[in-house]
Short mmCIF file of the C-alpha atoms (twelve columns), coordinates in Angstrom:
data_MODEL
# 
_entry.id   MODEL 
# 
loop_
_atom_site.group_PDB 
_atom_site.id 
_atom_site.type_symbol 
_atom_site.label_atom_id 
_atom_site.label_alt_id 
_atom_site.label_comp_id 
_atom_site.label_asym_id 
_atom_site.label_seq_id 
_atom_site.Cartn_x 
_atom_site.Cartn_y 
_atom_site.Cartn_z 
_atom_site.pdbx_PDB_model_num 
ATOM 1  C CA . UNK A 1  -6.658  22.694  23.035 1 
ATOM 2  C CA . UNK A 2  -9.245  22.312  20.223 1 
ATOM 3  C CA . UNK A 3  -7.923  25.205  18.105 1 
ATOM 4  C CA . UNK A 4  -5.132  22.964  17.486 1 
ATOM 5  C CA . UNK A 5  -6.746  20.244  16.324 1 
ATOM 6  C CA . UNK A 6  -6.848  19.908  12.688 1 
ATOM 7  C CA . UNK A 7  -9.962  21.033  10.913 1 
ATOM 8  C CA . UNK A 8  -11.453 17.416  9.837  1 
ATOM 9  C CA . UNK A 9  -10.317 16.244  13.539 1 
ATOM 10 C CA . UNK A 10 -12.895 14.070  14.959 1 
ATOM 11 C CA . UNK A 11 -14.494 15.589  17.997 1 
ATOM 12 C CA . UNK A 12 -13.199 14.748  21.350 1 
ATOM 13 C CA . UNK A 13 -17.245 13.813  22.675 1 
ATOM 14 C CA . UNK A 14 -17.091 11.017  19.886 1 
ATOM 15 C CA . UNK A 15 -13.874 9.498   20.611 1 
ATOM 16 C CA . UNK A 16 -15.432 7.244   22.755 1 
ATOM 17 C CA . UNK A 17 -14.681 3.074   23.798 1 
ATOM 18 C CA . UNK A 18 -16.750 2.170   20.656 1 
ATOM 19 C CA . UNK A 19 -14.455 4.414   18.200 1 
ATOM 20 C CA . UNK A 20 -11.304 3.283   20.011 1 
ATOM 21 C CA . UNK A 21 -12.740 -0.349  19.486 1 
ATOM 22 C CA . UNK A 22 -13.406 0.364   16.138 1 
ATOM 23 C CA . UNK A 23 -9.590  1.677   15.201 1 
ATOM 24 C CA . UNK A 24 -8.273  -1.700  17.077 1 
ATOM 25 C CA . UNK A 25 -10.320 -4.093  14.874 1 
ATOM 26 C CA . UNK A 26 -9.165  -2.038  12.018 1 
ATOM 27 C CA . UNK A 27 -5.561  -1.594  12.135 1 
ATOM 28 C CA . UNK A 28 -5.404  -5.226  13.448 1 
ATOM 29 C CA . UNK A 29 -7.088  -6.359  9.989  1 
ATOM 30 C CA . UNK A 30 -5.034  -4.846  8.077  1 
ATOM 31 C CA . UNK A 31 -1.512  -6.113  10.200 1 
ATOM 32 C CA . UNK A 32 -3.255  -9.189  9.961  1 
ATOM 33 C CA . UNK A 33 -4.008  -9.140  5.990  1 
ATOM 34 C CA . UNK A 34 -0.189  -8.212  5.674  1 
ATOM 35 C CA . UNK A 35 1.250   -10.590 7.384  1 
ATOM 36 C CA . UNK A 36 -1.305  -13.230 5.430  1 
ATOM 37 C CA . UNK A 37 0.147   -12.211 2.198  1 
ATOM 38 C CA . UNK A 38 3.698   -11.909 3.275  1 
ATOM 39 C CA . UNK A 39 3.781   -15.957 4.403  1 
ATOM 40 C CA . UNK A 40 0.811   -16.701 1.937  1 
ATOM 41 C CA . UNK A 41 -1.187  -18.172 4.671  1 
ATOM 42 C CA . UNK A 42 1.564   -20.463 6.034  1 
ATOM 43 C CA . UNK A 43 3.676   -20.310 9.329  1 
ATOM 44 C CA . UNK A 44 7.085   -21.428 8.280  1 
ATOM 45 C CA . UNK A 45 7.974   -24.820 8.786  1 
ATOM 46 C CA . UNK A 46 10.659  -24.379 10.983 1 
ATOM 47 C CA . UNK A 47 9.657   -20.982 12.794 1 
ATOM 48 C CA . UNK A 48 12.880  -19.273 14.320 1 
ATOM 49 C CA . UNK A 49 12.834  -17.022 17.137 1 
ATOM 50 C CA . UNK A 50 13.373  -14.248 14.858 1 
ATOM 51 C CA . UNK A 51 9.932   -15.037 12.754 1 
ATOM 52 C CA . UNK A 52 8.846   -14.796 16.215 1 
ATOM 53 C CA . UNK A 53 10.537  -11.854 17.071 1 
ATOM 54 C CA . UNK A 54 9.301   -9.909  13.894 1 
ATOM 55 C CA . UNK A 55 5.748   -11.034 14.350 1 
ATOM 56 C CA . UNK A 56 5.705   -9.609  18.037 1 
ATOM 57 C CA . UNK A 57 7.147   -6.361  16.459 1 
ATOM 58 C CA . UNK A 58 4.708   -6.171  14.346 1 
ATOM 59 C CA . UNK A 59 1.778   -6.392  17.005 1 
ATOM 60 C CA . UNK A 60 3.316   -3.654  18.730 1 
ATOM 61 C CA . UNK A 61 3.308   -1.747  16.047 1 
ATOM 62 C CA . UNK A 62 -0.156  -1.853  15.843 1 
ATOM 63 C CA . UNK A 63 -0.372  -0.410  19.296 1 
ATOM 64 C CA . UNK A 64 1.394   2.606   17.769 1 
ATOM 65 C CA . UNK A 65 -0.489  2.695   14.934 1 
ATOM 66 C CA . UNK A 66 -4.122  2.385   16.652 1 
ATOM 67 C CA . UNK A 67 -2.865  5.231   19.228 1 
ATOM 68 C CA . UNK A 68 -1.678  7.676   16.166 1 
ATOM 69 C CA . UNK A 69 -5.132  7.111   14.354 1 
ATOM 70 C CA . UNK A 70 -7.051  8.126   18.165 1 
ATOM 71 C CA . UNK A 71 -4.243  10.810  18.710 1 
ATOM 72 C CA . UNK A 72 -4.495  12.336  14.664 1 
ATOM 73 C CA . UNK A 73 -1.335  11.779  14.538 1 
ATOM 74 C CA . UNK A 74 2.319   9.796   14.340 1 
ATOM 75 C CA . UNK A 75 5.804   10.377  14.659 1 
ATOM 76 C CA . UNK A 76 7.879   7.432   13.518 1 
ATOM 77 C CA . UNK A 77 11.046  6.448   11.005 1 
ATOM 78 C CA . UNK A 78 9.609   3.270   10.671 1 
ATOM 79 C CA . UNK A 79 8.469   3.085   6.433  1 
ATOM 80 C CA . UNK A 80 5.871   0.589   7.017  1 
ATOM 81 C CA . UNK A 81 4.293   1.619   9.887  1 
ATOM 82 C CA . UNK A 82 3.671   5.342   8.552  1 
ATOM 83 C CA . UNK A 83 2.178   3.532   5.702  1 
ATOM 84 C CA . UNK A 84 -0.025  1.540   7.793  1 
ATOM 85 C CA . UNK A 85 -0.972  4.557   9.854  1 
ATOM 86 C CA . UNK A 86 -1.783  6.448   6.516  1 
ATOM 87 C CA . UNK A 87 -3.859  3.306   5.513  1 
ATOM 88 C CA . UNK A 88 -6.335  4.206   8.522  1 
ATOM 89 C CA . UNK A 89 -5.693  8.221   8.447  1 
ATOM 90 C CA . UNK A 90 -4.461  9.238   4.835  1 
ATOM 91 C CA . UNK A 91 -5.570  13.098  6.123  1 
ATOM 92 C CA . UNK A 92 -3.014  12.610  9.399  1 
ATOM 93 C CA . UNK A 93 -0.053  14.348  10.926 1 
ATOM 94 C CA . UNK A 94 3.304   12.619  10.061 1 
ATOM 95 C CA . UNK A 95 6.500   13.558  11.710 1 
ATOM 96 C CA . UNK A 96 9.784   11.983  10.169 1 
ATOM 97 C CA . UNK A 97 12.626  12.438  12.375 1 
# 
């Protein structure tokens, strides 16, 4: 359903492997820059399982993020990953439930 789509909505014909390559490098970069700054560059000495646990989260995060930016859209509660997802689409749909 085109007419649905959002006026600035990249066409369906260019959503191809290449672009949904492209979004994974670039959410990935920026999880990746994040989590850089957040432990300065360091893994904790004494990494628990809940570093661990956290750092797994926040891969599959990117999953959601990476699927919102191909879909045009998100629906989360999650602060963070909204702001992530607004990092790669400022222009995107954003439902808060």
């Amino acid at each position: 359903m085109e007419h649905d789509a959002p006026p600035n909505a990249v066409k369906a014909n260019v959503i191809d492997p290449n672009w949904a390559h492209f979004r994974w490098v670039q959410v990935r970069v920026i999880y990746s820059l994040d989590l850089l700054l957040e432990y300065q560059g360091q893994l904790p000495e004494n990494a628990s399982n809940s570093f661990w646990r956290k750092i797994e989260h926040e891969m599959l995060d990117t999953e959601y993020v990476i699927l919102g930016a191909l879909a045009g859209g998100l629906a989360s509660k999650d602060d963070k990953l909204v702001e992530n997802y607004l990092l790669v689409c400022p222009d995107g749909l954003v439902l808060r439930s």
